[in-house]
Structure formats: C-alpha cells, structure tokens
Gaussian input, Z-matrix of N, CA and C with variables (Angstrom, degrees):
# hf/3-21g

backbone

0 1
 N
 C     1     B1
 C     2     B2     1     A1
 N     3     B3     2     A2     1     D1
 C     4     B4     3     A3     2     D2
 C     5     B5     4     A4     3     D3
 N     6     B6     5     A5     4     D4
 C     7     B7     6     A6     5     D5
 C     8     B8     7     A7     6     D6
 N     9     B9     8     A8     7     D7
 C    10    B10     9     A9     8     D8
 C    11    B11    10    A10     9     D9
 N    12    B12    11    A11    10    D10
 C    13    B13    12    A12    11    D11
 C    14    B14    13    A13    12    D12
 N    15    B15    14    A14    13    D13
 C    16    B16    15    A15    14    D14
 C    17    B17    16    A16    15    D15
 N    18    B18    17    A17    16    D16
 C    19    B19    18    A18    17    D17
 C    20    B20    19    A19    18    D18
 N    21    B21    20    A20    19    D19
 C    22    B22    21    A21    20    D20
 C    23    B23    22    A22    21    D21
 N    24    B24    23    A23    22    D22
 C    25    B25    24    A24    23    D23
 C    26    B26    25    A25    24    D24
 N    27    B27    26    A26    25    D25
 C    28    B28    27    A27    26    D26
 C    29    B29    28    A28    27    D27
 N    30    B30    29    A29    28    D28
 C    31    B31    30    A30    29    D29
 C    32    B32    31    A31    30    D30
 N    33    B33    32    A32    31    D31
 C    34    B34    33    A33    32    D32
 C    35    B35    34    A34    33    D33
 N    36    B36    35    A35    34    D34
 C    37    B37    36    A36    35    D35
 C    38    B38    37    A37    36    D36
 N    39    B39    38    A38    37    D37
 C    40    B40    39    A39    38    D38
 C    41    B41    40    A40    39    D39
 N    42    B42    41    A41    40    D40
 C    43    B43    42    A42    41    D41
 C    44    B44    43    A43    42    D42
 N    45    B45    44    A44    43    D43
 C    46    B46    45    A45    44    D44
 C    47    B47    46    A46    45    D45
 N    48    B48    47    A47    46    D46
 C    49    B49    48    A48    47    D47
 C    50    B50    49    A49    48    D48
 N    51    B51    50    A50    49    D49
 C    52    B52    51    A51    50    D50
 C    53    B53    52    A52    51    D51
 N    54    B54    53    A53    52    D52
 C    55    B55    54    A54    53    D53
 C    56    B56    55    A55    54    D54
 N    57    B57    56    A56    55    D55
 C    58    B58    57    A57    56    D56
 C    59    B59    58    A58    57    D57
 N    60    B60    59    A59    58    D58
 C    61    B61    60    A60    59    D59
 C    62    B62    61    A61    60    D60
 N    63    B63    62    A62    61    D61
 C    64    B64    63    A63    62    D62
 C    65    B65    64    A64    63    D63
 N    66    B66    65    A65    64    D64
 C    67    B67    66    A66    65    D65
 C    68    B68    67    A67    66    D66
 N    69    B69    68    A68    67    D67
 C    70    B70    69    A69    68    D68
 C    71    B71    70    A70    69    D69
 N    72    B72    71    A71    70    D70
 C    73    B73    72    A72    71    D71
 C    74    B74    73    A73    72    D72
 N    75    B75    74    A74    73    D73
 C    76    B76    75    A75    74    D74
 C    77    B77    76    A76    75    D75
 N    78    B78    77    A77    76    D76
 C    79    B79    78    A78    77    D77
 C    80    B80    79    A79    78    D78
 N    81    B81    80    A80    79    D79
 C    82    B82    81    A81    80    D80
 C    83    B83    82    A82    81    D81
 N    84    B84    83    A83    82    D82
 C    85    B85    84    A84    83    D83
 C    86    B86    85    A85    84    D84
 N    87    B87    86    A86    85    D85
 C    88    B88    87    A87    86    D86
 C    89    B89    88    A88    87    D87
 N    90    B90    89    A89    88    D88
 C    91    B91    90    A90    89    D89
 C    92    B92    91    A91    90    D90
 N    93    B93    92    A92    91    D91
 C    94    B94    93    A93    92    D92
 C    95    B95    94    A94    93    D93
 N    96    B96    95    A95    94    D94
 C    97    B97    96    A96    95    D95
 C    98    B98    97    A97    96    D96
 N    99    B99    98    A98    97    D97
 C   100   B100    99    A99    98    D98
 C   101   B101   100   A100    99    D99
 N   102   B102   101   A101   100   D100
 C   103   B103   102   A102   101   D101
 C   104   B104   103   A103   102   D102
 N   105   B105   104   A104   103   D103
 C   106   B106   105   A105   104   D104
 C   107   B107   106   A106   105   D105
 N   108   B108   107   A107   106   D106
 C   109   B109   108   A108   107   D107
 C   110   B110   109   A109   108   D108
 N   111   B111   110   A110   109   D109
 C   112   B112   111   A111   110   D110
 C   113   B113   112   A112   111   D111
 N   114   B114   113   A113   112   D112
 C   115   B115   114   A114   113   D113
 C   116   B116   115   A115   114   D114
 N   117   B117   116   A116   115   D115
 C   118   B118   117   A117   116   D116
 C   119   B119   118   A118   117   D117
 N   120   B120   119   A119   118   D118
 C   121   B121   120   A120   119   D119
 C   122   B122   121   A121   120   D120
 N   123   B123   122   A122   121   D121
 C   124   B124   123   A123   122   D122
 C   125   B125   124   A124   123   D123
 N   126   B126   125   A125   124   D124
 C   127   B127   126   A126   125   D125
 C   128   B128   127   A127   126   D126
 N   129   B129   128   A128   127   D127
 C   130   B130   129   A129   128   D128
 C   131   B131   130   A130   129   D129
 N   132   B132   131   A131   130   D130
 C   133   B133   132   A132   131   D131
 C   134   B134   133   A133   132   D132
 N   135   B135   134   A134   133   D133
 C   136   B136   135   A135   134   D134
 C   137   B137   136   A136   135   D135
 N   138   B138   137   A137   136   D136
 C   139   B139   138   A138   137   D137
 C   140   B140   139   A139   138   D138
 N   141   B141   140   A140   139   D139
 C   142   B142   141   A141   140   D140
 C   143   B143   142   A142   141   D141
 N   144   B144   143   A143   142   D142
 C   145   B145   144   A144   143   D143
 C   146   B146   145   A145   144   D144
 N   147   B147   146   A146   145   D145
 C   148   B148   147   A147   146   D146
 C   149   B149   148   A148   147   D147
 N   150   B150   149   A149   148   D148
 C   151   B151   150   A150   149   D149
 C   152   B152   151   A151   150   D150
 N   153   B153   152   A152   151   D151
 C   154   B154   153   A153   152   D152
 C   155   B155   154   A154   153   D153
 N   156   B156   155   A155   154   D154
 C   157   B157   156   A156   155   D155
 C   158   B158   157   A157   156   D156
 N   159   B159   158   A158   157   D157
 C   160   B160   159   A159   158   D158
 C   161   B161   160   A160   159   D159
 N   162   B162   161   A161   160   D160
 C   163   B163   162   A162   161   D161
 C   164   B164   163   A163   162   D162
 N   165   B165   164   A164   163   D163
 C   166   B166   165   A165   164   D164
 C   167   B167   166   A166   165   D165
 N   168   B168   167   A167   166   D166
 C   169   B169   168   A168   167   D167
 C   170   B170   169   A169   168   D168
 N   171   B171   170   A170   169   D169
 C   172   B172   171   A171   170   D170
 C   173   B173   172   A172   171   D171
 N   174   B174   173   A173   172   D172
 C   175   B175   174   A174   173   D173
 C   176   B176   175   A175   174   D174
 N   177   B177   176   A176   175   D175
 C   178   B178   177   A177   176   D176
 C   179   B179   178   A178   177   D177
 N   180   B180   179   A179   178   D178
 C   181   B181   180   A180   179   D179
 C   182   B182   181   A181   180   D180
 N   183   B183   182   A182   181   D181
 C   184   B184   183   A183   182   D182
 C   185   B185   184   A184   183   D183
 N   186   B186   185   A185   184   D184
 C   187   B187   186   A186   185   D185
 C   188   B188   187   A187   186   D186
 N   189   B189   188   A188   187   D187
 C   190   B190   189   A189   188   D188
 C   191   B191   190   A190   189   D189
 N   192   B192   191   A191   190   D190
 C   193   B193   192   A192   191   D191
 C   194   B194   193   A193   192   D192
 N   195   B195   194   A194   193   D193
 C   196   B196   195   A195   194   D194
 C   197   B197   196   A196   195   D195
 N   198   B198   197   A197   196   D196
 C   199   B199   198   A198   197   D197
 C   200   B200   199   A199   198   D198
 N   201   B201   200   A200   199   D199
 C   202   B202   201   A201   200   D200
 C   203   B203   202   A202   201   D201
 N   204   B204   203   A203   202   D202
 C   205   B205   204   A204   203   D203
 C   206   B206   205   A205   204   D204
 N   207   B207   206   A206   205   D205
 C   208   B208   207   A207   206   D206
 C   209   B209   208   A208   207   D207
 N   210   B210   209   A209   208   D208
 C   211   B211   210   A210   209   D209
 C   212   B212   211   A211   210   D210
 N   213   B213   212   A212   211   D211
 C   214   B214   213   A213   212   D212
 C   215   B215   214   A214   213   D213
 N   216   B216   215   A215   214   D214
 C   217   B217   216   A216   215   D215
 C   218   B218   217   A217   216   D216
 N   219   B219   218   A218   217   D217
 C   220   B220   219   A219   218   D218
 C   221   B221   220   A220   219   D219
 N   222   B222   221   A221   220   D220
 C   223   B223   222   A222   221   D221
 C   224   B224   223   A223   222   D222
 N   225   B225   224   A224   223   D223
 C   226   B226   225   A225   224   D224
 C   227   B227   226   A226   225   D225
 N   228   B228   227   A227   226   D226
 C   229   B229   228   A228   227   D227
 C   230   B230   229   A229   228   D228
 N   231   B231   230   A230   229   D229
 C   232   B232   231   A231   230   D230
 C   233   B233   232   A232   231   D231
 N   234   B234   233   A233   232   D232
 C   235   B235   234   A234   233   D233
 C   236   B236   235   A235   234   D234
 N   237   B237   236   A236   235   D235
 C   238   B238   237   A237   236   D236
 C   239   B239   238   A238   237   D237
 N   240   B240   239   A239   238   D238
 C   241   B241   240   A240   239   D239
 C   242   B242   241   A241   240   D240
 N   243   B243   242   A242   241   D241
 C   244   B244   243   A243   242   D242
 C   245   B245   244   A244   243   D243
 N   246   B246   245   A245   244   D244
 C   247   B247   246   A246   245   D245
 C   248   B248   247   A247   246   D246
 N   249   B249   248   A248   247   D247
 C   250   B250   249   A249   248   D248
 C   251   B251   250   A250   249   D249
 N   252   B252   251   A251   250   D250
 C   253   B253   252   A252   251   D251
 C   254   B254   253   A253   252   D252
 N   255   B255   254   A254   253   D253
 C   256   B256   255   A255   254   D254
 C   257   B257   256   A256   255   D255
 N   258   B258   257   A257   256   D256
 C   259   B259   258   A258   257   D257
 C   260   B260   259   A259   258   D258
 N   261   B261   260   A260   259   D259
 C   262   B262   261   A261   260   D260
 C   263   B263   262   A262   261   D261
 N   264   B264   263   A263   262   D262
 C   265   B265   264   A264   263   D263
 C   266   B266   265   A265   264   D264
 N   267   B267   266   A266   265   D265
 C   268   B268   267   A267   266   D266
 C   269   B269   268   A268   267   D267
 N   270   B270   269   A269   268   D268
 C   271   B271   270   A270   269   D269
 C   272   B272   271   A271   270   D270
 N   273   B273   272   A272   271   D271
 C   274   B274   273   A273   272   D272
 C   275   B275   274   A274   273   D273
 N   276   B276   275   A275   274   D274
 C   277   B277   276   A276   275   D275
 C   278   B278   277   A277   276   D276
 N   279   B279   278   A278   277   D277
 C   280   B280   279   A279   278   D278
 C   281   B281   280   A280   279   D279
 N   282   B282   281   A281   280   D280
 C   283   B283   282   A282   281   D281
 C   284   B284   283   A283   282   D282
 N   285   B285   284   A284   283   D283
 C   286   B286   285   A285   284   D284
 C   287   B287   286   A286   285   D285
 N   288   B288   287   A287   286   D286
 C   289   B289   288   A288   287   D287
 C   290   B290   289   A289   288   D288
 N   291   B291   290   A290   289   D289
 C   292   B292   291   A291   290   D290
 C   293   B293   292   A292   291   D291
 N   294   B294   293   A293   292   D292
 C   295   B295   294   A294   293   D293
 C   296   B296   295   A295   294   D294
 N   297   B297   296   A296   295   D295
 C   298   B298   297   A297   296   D296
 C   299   B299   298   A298   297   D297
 N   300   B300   299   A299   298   D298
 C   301   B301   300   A300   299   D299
 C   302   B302   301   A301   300   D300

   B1=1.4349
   B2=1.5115
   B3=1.3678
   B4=1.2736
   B5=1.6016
   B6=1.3082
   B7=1.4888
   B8=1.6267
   B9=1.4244
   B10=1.2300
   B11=1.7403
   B12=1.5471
   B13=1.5221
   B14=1.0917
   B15=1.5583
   B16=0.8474
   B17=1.5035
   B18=1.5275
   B19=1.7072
   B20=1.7836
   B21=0.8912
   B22=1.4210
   B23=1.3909
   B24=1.3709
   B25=1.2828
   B26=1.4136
   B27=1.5520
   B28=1.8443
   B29=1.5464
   B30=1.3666
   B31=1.8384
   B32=1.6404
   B33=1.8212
   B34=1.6686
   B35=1.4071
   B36=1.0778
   B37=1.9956
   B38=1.0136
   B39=1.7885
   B40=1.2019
   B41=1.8090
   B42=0.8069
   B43=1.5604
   B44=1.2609
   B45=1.7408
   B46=1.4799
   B47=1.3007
   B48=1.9128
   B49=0.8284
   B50=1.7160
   B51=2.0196
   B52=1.6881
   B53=1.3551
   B54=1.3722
   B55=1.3023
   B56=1.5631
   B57=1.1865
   B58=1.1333
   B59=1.3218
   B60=1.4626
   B61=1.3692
   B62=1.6775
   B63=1.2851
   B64=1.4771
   B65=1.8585
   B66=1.7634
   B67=1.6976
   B68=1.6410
   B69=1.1604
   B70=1.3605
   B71=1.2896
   B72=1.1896
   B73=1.5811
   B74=2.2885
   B75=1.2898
   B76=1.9528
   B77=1.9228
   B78=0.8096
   B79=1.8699
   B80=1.5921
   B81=1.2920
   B82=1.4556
   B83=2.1446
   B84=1.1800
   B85=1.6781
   B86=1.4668
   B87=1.2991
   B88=1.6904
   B89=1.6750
   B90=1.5795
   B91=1.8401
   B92=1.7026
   B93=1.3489
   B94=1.1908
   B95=1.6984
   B96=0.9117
   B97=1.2462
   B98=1.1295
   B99=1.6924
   B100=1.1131
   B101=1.5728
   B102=1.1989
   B103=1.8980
   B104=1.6780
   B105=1.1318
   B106=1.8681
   B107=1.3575
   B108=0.9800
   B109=1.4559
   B110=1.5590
   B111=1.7278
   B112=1.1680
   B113=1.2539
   B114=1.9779
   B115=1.5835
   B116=1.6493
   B117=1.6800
   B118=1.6707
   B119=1.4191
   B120=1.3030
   B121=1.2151
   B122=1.5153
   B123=1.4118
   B124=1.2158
   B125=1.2630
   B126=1.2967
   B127=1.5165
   B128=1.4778
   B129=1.5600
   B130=0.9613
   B131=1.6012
   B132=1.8017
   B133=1.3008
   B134=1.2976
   B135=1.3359
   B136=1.3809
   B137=1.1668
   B138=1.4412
   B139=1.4080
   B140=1.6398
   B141=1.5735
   B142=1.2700
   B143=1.6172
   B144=1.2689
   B145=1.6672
   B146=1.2690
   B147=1.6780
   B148=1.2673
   B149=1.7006
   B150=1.3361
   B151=1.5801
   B152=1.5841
   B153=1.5569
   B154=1.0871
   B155=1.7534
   B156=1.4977
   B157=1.1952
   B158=1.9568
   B159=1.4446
   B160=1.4104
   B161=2.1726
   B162=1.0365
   B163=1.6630
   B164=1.4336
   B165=1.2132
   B166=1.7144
   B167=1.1443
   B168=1.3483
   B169=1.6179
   B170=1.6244
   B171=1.1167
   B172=1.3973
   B173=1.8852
   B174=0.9066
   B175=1.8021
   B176=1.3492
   B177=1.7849
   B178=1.2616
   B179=1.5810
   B180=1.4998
   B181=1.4608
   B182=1.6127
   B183=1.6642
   B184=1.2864
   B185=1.6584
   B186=1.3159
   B187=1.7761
   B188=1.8168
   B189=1.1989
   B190=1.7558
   B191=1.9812
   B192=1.3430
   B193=1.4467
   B194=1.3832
   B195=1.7038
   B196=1.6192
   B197=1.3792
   B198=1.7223
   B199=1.8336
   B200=1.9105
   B201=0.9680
   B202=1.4376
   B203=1.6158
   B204=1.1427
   B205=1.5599
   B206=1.4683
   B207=1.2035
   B208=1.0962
   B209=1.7699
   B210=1.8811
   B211=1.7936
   B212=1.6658
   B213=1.5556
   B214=1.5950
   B215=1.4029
   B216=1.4508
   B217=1.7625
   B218=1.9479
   B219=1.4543
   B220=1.6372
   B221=1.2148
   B222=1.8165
   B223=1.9226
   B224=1.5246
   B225=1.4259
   B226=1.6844
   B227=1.2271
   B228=1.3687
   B229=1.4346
   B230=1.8538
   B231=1.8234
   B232=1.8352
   B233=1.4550
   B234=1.2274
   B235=1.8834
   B236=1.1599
   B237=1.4507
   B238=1.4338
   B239=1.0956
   B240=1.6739
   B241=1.4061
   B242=1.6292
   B243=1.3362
   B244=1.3878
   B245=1.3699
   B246=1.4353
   B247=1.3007
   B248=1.5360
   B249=1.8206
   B250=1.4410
   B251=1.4063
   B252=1.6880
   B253=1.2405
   B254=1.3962
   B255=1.3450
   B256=1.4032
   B257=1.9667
   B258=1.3198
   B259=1.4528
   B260=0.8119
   B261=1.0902
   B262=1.6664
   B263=1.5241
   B264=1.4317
   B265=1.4527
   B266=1.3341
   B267=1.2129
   B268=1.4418
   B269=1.9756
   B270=1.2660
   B271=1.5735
   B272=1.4200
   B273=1.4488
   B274=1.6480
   B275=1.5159
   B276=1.7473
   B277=1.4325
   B278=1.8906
   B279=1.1797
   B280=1.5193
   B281=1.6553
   B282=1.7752
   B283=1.3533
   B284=1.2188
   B285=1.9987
   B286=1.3143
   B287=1.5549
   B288=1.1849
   B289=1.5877
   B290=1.2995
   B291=1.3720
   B292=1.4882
   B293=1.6450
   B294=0.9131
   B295=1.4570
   B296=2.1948
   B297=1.0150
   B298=1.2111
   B299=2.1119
   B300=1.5617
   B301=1.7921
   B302=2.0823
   A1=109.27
   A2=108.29
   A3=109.75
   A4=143.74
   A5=136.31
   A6=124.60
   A7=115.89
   A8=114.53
   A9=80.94
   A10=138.00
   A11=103.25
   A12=122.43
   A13=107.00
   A14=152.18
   A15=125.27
   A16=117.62
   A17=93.50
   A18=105.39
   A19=131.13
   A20=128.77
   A21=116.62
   A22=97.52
   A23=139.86
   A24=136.35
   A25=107.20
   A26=116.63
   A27=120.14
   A28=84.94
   A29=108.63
   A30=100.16
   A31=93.05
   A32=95.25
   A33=106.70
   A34=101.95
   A35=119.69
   A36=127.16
   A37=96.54
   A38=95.22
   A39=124.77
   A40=119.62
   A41=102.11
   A42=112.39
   A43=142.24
   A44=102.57
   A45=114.27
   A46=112.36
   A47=117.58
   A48=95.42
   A49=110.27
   A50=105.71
   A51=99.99
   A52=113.94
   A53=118.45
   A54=125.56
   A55=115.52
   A56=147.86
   A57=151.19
   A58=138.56
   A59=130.76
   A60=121.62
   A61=110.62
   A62=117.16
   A63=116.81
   A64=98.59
   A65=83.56
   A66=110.74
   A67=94.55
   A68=108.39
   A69=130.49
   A70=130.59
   A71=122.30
   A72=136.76
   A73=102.25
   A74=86.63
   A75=97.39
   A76=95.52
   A77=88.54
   A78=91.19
   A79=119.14
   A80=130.13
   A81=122.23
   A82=92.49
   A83=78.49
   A84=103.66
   A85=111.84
   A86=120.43
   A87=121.92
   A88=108.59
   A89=95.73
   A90=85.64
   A91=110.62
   A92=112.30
   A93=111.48
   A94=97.66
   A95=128.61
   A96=130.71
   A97=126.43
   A98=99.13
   A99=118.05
   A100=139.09
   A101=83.68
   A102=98.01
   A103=97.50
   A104=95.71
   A105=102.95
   A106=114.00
   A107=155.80
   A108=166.15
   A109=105.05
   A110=95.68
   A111=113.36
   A112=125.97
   A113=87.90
   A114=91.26
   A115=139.18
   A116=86.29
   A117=103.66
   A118=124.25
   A119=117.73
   A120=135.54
   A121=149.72
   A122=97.99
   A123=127.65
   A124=127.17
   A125=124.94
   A126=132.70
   A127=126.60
   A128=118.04
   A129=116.79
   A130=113.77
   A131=121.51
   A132=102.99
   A133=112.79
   A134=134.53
   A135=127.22
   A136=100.89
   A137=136.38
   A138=126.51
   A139=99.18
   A140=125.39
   A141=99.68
   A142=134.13
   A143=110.45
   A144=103.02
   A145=113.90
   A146=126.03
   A147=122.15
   A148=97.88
   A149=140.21
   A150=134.55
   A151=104.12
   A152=129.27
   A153=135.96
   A154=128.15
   A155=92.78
   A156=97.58
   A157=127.31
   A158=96.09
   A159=139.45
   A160=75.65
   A161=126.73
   A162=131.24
   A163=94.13
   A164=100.17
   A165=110.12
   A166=96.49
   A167=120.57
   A168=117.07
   A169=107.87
   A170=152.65
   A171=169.42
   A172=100.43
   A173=110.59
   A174=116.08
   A175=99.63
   A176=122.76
   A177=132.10
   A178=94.42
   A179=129.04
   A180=140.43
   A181=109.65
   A182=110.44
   A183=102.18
   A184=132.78
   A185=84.53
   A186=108.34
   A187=80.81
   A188=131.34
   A189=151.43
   A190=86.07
   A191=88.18
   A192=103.20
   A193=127.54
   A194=110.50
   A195=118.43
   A196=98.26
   A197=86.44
   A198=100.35
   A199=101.90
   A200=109.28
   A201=109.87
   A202=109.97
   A203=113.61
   A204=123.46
   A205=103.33
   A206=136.74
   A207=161.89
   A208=103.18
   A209=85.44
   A210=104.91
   A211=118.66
   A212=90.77
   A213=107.99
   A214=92.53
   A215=128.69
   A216=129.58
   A217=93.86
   A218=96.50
   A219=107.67
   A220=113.60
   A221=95.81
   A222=104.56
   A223=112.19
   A224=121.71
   A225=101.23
   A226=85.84
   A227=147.11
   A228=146.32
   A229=101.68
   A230=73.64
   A231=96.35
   A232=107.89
   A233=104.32
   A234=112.26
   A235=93.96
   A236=164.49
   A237=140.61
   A238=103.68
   A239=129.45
   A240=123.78
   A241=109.90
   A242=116.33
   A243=116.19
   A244=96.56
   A245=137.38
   A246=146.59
   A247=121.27
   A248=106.28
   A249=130.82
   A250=113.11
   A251=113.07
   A252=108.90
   A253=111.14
   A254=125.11
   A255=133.21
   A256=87.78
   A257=138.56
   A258=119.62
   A259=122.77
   A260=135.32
   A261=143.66
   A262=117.15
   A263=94.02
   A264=120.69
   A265=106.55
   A266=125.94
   A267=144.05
   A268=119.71
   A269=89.10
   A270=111.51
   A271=111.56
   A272=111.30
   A273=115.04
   A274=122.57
   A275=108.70
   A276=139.36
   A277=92.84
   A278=92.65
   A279=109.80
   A280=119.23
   A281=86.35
   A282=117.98
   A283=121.90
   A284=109.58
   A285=125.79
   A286=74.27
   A287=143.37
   A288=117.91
   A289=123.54
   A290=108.27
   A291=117.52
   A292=143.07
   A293=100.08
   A294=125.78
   A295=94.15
   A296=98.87
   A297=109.38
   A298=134.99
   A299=79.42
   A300=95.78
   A301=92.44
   D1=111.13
   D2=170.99
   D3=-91.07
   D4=121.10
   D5=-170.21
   D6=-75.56
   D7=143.27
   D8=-178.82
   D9=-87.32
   D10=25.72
   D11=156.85
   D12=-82.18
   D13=-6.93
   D14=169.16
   D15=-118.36
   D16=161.86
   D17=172.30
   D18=-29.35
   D19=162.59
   D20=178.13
   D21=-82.81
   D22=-26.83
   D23=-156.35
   D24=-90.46
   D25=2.23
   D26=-148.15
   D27=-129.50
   D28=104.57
   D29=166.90
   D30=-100.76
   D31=155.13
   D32=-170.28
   D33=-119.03
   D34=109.18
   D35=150.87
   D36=-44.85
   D37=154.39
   D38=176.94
   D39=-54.92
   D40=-30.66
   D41=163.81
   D42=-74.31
   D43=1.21
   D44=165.39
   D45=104.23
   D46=-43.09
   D47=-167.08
   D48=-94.97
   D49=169.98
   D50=-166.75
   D51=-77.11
   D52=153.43
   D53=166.11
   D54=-80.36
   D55=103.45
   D56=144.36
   D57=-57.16
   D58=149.37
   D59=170.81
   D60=-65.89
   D61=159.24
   D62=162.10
   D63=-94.77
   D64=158.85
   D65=-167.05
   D66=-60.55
   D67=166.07
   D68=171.20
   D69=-153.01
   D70=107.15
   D71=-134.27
   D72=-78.12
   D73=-0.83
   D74=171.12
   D75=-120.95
   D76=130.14
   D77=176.90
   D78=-98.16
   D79=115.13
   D80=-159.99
   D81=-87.63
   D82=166.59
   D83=170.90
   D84=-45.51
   D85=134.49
   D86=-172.55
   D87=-44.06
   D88=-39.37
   D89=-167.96
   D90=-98.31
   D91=41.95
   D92=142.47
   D93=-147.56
   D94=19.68
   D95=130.21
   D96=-24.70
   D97=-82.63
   D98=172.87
   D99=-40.91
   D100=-29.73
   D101=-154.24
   D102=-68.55
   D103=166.57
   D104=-178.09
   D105=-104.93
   D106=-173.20
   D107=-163.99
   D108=-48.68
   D109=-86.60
   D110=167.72
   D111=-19.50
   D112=-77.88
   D113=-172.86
   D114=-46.99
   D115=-32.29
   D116=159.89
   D117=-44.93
   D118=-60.81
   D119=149.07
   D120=1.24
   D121=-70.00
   D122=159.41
   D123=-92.50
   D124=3.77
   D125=142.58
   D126=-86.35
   D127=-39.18
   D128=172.05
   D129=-66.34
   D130=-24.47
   D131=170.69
   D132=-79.60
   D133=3.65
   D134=173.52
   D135=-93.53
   D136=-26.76
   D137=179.78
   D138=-70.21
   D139=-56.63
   D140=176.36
   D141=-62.27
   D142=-16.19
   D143=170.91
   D144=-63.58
   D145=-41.81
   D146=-172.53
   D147=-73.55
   D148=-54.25
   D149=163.76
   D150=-19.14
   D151=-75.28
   D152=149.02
   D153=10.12
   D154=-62.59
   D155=-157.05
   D156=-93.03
   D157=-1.23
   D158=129.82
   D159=95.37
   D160=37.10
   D161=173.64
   D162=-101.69
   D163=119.27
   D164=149.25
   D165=132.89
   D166=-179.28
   D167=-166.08
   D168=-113.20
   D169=163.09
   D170=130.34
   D171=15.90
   D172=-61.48
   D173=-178.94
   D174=-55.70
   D175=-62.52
   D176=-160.43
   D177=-64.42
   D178=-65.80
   D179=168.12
   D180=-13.63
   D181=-47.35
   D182=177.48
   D183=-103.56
   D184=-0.85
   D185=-177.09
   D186=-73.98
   D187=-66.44
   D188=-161.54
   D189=-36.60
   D190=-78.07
   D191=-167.05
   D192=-51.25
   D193=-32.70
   D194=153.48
   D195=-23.88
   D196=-80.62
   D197=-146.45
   D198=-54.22
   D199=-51.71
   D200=-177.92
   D201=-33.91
   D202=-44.83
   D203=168.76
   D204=-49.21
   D205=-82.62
   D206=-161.88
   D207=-32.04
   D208=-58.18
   D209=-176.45
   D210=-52.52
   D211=-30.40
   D212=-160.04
   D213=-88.48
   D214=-39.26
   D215=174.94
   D216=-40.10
   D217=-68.65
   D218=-160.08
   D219=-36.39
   D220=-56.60
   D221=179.05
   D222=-57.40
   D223=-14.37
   D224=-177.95
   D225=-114.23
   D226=27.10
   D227=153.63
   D228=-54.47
   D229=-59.57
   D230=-162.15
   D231=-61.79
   D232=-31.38
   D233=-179.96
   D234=-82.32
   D235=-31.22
   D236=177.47
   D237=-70.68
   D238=-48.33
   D239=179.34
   D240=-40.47
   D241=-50.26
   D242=-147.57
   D243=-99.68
   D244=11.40
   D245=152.24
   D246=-76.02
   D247=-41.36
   D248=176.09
   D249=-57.85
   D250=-41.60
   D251=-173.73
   D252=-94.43
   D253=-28.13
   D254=-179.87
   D255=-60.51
   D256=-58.66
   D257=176.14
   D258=-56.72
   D259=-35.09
   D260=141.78
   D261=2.06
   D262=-68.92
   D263=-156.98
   D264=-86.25
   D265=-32.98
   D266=173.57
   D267=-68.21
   D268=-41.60
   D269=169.32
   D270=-71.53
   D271=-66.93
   D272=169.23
   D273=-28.42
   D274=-52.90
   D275=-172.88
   D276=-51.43
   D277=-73.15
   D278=173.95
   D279=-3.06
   D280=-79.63
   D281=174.64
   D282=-25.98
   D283=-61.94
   D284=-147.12
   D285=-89.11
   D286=-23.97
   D287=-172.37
   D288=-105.16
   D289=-5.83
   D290=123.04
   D291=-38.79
   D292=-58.12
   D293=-174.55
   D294=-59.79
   D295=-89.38
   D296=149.67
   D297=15.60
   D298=-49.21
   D299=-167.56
   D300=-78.17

C-alpha cells in the first residue's frame, strides 16, 4: 500500500512507518533498482512466460534469464525488508507486554 508521499519502491504499514527493501551485497542495475515489489513481480512473470514460450534464440534465452535472476534478487530484496520489519514489530510487541507485567 502505497502513500502518495511516497516512492513507488517504499510500501507504508499501517503505522506510518516505510517498508523498505533489505541491502544486498551485489547491486542490480538502477531500473530494477528502482522498481517496487510488484513491479518486480510482474515483469519477472512476463520474463518467465516468454522463457516459457520457447521463441527467441539462445543469446535472447539468456539475456531473459539474466534479468529474471536479477527480478527475482529484487522481489526477495522486498520480502527480506518486509520480514525485517514484521520482527521488528513482533519483538517490540513483546517488549511492551513485557514491560507491562
């Protein structure tokens, strides 16, 4: 869910604060950098339909499959982020009901 102060790449919990990707110690190309969850997403399933669909020659086959790599890094970028903060939040939770007793 996106606000519209924020980036396409930044989804925001209900709590305001942003969801981010986690770091990744190989850095992909700016324009899937960029891209947000989704958008990752829904390219990489178009990269696998065309993989799929067995058109194109050996170069193109592996140019496809690069990027598909690349797409699939981003999307579990965005899923470590949003794993990081969900422990976050779970740990915090913890705390305060700790604190509490």
């Amino acid at each position: 869910m996106s606000t519209p102060d924020a980036p396409e790449n930044e989804l925001t919990a209900d709590e305001g604060a942003p969801v981010t990707p986690a770091g990744d110690e190989k850095a992909l190309p700016a324009d899937i950098a960029e891209l947000s969850y989704e958008a990752a997403r829904d390219q990489l399933v178009e990269v696998v339909r065309r993989l799929e669909s067995g058109q194109g020659g050996l170069e193109d086959s592996i140019a496809l499959w690069e990027r598909g790599e690349m797409l699939a890094r981003r999307c579990q970028q965005w899923l470590d982020g949003a794993r990081e903060r969900l422990e976050d939040a779970v740990a915090a939770r913890r705390e305060e009901d700790g604190a509490e007793r």
